[in-house]
C-alpha positions in Angstrom: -22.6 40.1 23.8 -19.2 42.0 23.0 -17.3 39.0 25.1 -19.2 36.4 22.3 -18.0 38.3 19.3 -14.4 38.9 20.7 -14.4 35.0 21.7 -15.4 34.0 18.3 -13.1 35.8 16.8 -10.0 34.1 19.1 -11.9 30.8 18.6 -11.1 31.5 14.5 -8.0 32.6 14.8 -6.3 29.0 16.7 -7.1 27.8 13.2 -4.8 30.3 11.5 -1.5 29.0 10.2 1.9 30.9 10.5 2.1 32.0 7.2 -1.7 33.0 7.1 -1.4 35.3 10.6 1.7 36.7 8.0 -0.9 37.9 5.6 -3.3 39.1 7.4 -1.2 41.5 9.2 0.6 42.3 5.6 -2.4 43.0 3.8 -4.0 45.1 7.0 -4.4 48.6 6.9 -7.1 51.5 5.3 -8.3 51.3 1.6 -6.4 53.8 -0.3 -8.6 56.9 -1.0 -6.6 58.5 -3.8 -4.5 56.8 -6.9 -0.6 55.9 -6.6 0.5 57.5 -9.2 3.9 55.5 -10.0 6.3 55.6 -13.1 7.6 52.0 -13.8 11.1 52.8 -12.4 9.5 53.9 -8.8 6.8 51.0 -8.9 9.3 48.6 -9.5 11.6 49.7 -6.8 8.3 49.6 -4.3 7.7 46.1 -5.4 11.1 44.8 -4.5 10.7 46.6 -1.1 7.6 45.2 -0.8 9.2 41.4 -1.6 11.9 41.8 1.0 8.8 43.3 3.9 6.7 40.0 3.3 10.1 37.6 3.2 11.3 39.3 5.9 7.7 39.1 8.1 7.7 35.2 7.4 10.9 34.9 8.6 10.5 36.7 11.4 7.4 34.9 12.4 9.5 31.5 12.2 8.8 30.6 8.9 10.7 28.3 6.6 11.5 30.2 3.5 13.0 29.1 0.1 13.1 30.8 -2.8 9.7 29.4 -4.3 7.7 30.6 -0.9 7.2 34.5 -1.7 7.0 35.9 -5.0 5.8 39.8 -5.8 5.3 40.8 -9.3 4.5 44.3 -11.0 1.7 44.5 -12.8 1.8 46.7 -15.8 -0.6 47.8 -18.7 -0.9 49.2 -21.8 -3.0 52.5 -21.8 -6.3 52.8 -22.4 -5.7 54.7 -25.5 -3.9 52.1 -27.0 -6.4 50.4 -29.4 -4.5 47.2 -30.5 -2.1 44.7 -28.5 -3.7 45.9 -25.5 -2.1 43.9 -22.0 -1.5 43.4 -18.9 1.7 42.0 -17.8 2.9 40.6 -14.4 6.9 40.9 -13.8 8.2 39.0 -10.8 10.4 41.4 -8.4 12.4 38.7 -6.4 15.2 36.8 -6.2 19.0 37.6 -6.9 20.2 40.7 -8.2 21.3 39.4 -11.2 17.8 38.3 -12.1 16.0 41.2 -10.6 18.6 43.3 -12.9 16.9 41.2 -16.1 13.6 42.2 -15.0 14.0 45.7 -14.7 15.4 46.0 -17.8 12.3 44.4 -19.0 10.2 46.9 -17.4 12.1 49.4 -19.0 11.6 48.1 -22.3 8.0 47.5 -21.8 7.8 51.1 -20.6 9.6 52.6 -23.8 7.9 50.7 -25.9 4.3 50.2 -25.1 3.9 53.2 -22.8 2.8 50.7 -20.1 1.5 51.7 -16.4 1.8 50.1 -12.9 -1.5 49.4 -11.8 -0.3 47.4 -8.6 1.5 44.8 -7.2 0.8 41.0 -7.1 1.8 38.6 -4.1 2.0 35.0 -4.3 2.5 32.9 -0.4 3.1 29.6 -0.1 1.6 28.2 3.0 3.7 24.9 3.7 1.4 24.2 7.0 -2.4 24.9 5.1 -0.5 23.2 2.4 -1.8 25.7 -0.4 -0.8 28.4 -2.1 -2.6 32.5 -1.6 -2.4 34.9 -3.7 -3.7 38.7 -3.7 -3.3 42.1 -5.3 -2.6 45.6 -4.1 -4.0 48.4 -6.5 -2.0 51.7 -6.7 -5.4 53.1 -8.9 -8.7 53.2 -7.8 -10.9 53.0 -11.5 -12.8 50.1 -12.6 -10.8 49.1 -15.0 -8.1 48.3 -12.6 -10.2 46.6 -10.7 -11.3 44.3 -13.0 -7.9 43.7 -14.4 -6.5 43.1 -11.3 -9.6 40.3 -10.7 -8.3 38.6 -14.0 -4.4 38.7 -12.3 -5.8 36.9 -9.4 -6.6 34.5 -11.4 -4.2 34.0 -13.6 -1.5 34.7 -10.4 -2.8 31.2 -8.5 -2.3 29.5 -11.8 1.1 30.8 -12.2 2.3 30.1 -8.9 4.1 34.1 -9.3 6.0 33.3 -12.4 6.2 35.9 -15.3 3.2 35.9 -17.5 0.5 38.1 -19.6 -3.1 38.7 -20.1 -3.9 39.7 -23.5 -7.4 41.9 -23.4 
């Protein structure tokens, strides 16, 4: 009975493509049990390290990348205190320096003046071979609110193909 379940399993993953045997090991690992308790200047640093770890993975597993393949982005809110021009925002953390410089700033900015948070991090994979795009979230937070924030970004993140944008709640 064991030998089925372990064949059907192989038999599942033939059908995997490159970039989707990438994911599944990038997104592997426990739940987190306790919040990630970030400022925006730390969370955005993680994000970037986590851009160049999935690039990096692709690349070593023989994947084509271009600079429209990967795309990580911060995702930020206003508090829950906050009672008008409440958001959530999702800042891409890739490319060159000079535009990952632009983005910071903007984090900063969005950090003085809102008081936002990092709730998590967004990922957007091109999959040339499945020819489709994934997308997923990592939470940093474990409240419901996050989590149903973060189930509007998915949304909103396959749209956007991991380009800037903003949810207004």
């Amino acid at each position: 009975m064991i030998a089925e379940a372990e064949k059907s399993e192989n038999l599942m993953a033939s059908t995997w493509t490159p970039a989707a045997i990438v994911r599944r090991k990038f997104k592997a690992g426990p739940r987190r049990k306790v919040d990630l308790k970030l400022d925006v200047e730390r969370a955005f640093l993680e994000c970037r390290i986590l851009y160049t770890e999935l690039r990096d993975a692709m690349i070593e597993a023989g994947i084509r990348t271009g600079a429209n393949d990967v795309s990580v982005g911060l995702i930020l809110m206003t508090p829950a205190g906050t009672a008008k021009n409440r958001f959530v925002k999702v800042l891409p953390v890739g490319g060159n320096m000079e535009v990952l410089a632009q983005q910071a700033r903007k984090a900063d900015q969005l950090e003085k003046r809102h008081g936002v948070l990092p709730i998590g991090v967004a990922f957007w994979q091109r999959d040339r071979e499945a020819g489709q795009d994934e997308t997923w979230v990592r939470s940093w937070r474990l409240d419901n609110t996050s989590a149903l924030l973060l189930a509007e970004v998915m949304k909103a993140l396959h749209k956007e193909k991991g380009n800037e944008f903003e949810l207004e709640m």
